[in-house]
Structures are given as structure tokens and as C-alpha cells.
C-alpha positions as CSV (number, residue, x, y, z in Angstrom):
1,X,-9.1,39.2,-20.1
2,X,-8.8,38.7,-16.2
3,X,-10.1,35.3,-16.6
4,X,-7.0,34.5,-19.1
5,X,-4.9,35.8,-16.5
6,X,-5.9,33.7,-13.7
7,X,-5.6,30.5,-15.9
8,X,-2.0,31.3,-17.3
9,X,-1.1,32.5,-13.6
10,X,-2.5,29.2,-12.2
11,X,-0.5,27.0,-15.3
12,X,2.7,29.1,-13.8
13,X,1.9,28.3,-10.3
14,X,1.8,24.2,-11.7
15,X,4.5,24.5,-14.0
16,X,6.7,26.1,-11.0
17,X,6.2,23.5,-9.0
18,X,6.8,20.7,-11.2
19,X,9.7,22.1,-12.3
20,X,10.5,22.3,-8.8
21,X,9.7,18.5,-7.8
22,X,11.8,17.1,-11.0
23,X,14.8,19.1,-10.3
24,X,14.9,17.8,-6.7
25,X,14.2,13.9,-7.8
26,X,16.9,14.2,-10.2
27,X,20.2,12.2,-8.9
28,X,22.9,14.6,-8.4
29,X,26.1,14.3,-10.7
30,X,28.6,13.3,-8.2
31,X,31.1,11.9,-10.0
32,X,33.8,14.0,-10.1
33,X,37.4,13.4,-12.1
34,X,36.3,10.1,-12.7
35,X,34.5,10.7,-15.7
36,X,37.7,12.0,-17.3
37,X,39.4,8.2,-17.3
38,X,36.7,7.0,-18.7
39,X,33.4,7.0,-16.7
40,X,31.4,8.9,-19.4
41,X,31.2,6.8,-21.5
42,X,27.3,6.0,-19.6
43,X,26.8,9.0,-20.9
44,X,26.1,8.1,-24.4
45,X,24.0,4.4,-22.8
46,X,21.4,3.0,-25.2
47,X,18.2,3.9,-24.0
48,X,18.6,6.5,-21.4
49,X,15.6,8.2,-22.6
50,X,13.5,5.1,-21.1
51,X,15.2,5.7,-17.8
52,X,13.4,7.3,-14.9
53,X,16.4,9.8,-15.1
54,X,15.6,10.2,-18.8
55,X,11.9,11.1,-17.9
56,X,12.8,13.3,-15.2
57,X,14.5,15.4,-17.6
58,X,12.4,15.3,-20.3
59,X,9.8,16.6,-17.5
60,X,12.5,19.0,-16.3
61,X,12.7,20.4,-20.1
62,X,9.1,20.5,-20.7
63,X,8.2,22.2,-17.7
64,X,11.0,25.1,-17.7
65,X,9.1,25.7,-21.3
66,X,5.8,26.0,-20.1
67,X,6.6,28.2,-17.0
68,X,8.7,30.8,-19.6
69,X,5.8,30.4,-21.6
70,X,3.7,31.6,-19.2
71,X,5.5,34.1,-17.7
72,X,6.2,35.9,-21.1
73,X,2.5,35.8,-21.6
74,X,1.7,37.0,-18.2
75,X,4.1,39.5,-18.7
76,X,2.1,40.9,-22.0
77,X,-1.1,41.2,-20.8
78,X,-0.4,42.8,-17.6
């Protein structure tokens, strides 16, 4: 059992600090009023996905779900 606690621990470590690195590479949203008259309509661009933006939160998503994964399971079998 301590062995599947120092690999979920480690995962949380790496998910932690990808989580971390995407957050900080991701442009801030410093727009302001002007997406009320009409600036968000980028919003809804065709392939955003493909973007680096797009992959940075896609990464952003996936790991925030692997470091709560891990922490739940850390938190069970201690």
C-alpha cells in the first residue's frame, strides 16, 4: 500500500506543477468593456481548439482532473 502512495503522491506532485506551468502560459483576459460592443464575438472563432490557447486549456482541464483525482485518492488511503 505505501508503494501506491508514493506513486499517486508523485502523479500529484506532476499534475501540480503542470497545472501550475499552463495557468501561467495562458494569455491573460485583458480586455475589459470592450467585449460588451462587440469584441466577443472571438469568442465563439472556428477552431479555437487548434489554438495554442485552446491546448493550453485543454491541458489546464485535464490536469486540475488528475491532481483532484489524486488528492481524493490520497486522501482515502491515508
Amino acid at each position: 500500500m505505501a508503494v501506491v502512495t508514493v506513486l499517486v503522491t508523485i502523479l500529484l506532485v506532476v499534475s501540480a506543477c503542470v497545472l501550475i506551468g499552463t495557468v501561467l502560459l495562458q494569455p491573460g483576459e485583458s480586455s475589459g468593456l470592450g467585449t460588451i460592443a462587440g469584441g466577443a464575438e472571438t469568442f465563439f472563432g472556428k477552431n479555437k481548439s487548434k489554438t495554442m490557447e485552446g491546448k493550453l486549456a485543454l491541458a489546464t482541464k485535464i490536469s486540475a482532473g488528475a491532481f483532484i483525482v489524486c488528492a481524493l485518492v490520497i486522501a482515502v488511503l491515508a
